[in-house]
N, C-alpha and C positions, 0 to 999 in steps of 0.2 A: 701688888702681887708680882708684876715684874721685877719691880727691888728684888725682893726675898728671891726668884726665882735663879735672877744675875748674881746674887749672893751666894746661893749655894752650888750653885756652879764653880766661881770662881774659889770655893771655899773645896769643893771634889777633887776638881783640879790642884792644889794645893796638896791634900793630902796624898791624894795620888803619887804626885813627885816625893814626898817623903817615904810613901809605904816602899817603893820601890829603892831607895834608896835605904829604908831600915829591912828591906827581902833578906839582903846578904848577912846582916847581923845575925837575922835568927832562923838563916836557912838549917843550919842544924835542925832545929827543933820543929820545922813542918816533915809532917807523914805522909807523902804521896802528893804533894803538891808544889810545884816550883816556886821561888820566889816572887819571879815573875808571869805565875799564870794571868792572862788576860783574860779565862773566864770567869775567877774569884775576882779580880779587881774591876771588872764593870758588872759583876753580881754586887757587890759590894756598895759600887757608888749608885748603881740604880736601887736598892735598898735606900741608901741614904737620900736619893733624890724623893722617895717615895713619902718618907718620914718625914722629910719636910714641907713638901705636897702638905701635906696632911694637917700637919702642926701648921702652915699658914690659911688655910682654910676657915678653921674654926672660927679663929677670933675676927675673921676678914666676914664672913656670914654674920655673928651678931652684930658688926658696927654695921650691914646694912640693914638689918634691922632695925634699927633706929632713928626715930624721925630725925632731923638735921634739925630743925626749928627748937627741940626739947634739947638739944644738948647747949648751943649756942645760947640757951635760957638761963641754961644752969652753971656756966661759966658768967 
């Protein structure tokens, strides 16, 4: 859970420095909003932190569901 957590951090962070770096490209084309608003771009990445919250969850809950003895059986 920590992986994925470091993961999409450093993957927010990423995108981050590009969004703001593609702002100017298509500042034309935003309506009432700056390129660099800071409260779209941490609406944004806390959405994305949320989405992945969520997507590691799932599949991290059924592997503890599962007894350890059964799978090491079945390899």
């Amino acid at each position: 859970m920590r992986r994925a957590l470091a993961m999409t951090l450093v993957g927010v962070s990423v995108v981050i420095v590009i969004a703001l770096g593609a702002g100017n490209l298509i500042a034309t084309r935003l309506y009432g909003v700056s390129p660099r608003d800071p409260a779209v771009m941490s609406g944004c990445a806390a959405v994305l932190m949320v989405v992945a919250i969520i997507a590691c969850l799932a599949p991290a809950r059924r592997a503890t569901r599962i007894d350890p003895n059964t799978i090491l059986r079945a390899e």
